[in-house]
C-alpha positions as CSV (number, residue, x, y, z in Angstrom):
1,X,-54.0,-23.7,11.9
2,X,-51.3,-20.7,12.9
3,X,-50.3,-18.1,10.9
4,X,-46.2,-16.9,10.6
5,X,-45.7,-13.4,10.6
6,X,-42.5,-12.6,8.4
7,X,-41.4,-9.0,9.3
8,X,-39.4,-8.6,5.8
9,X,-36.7,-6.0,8.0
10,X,-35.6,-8.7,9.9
11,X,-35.6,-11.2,7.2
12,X,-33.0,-8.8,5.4
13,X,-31.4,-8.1,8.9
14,X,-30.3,-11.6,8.8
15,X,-29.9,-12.5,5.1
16,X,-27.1,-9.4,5.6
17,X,-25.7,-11.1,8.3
18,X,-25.4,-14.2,6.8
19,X,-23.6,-12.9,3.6
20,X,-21.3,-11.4,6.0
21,X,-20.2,-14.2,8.3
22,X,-20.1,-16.4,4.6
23,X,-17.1,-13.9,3.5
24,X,-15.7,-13.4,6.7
25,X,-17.1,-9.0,7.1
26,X,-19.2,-10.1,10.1
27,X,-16.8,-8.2,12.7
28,X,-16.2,-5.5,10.1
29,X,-18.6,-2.2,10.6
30,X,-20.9,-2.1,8.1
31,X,-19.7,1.8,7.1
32,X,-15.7,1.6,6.1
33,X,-15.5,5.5,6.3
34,X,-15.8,5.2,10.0
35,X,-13.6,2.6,10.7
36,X,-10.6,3.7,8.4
37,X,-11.7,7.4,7.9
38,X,-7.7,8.5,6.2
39,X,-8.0,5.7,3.3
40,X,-7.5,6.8,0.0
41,X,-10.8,7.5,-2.7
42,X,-9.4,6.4,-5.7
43,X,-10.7,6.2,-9.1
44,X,-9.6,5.1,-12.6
45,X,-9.9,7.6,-15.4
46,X,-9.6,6.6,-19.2
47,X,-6.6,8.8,-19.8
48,X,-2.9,9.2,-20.2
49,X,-1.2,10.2,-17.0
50,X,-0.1,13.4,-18.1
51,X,-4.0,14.5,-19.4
52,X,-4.8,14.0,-15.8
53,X,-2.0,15.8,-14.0
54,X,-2.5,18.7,-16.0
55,X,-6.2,19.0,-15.4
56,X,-5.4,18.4,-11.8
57,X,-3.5,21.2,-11.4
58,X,-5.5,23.9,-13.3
59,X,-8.9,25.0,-12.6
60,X,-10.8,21.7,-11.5
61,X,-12.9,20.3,-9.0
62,X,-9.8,18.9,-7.0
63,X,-7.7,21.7,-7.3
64,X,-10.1,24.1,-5.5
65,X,-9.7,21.5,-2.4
66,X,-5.6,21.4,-3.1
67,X,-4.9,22.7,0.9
68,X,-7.2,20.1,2.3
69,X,-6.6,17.1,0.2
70,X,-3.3,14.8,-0.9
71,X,-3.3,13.3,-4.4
72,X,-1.7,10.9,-6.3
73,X,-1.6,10.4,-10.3
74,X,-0.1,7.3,-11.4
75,X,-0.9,4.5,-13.8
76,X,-3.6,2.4,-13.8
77,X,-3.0,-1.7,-13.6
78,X,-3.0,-3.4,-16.9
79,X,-2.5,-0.1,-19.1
80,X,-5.6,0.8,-18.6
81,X,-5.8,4.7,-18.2
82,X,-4.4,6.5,-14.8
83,X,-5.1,5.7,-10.8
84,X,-6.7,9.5,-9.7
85,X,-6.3,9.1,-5.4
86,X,-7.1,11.5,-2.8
87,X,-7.5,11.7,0.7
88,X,-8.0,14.8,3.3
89,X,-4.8,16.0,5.0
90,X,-6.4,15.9,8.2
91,X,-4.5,13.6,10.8
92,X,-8.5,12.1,11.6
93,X,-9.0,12.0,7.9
94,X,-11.6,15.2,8.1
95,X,-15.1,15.3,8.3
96,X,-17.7,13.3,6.8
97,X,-19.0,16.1,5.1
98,X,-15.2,16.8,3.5
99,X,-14.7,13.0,2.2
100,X,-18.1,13.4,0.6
101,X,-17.1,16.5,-1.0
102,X,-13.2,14.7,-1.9
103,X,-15.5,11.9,-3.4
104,X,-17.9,14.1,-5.7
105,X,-15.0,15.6,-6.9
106,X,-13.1,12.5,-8.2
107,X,-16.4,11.8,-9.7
108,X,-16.4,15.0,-11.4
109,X,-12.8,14.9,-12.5
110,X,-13.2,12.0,-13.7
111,X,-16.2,12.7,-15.9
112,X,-14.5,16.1,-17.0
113,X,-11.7,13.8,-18.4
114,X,-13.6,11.2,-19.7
115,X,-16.3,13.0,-21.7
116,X,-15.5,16.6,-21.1
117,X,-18.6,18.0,-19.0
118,X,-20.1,16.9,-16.0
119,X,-22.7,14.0,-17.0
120,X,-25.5,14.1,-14.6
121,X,-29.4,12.6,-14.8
122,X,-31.4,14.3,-17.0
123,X,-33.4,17.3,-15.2
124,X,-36.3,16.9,-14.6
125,X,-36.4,13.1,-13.6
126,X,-38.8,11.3,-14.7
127,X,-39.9,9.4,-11.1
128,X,-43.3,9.6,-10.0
129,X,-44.2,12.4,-7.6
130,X,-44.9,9.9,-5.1
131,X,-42.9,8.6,-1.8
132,X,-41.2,6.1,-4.3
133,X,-39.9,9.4,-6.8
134,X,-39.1,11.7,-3.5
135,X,-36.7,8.7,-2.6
136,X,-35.0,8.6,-5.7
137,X,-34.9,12.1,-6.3
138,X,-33.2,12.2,-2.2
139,X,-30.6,9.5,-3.2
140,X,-29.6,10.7,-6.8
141,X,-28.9,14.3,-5.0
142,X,-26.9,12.7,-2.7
143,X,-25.1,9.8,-4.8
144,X,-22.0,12.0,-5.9
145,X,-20.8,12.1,-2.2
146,X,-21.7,8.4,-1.1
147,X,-21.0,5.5,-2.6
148,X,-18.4,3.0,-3.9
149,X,-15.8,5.0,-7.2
């Protein structure tokens, strides 16, 4: 009788794949930033348009980046609060490292307007000290810059 080694990497490798070619991605890079690095980060705040311009333009996270970045403040679809967009200046779109900081703060705009502090995990976390914890620690400090809004 033979034994089948599954190697659980390639397994995924190919389940990824398949999702892919199913919804027609399969020629699209799997990391957007790269392939349209000057797209717009937007996100959708809970407030009137108005609430948002003004703390857009006084002392928030976006407004310290106001030479590098572009923004746009309009509606939201359905009534349902206001469209916050950015994206860097830069005619490549800027640096990885700049649309990460763009990103975290959209996120931190947003939760300034939404509940009127920055809301992060509780300090310190509760994961185990093992490898499993030192991963999650690694990708909750790094989750504000990476990521879908």
């Amino acid at each position: 009788m033979s034994r089948v080694v599954v190697d659980p990497t390639r397994l995924a490798d190919r389940a990824i794949d398949a999702v892919r070619g199913l919804v027609g991605m399969a020629d699209q890079p799997a990391h957007e930033e790269t392939a349209r690095p000057g797209r717009w980060l937007v996100v959708t705040v809970y407030r009137k348009p108005d609430d948002v311009r003004t703390e857009v333009d006084g002392s928030g996270p976006l407004s310290r980046m106001r030479g590098e970045i572009e923004l746009t403040v309009r509606p939201a679809p359905g009534d349902k609060g206001t469209e916050l967009a950015a994206r860097p200046t830069a005619s490549d779109g800027g640096s990885a490292e700049l649309r990460r900081s763009v990103r975290a703060a959209l996120r931190e705009t947003k939760s300034i307007l939404e509940c009127g502090e920055v809301v992060e995990p509780s300090r310190p976390g509760s994961s185990h000290p093992g490898p499993a914890g030192q991963v999650l620690r690694a990708v909750t400090a790094r989750a504000w810059g990476e990521g879908r809004l």
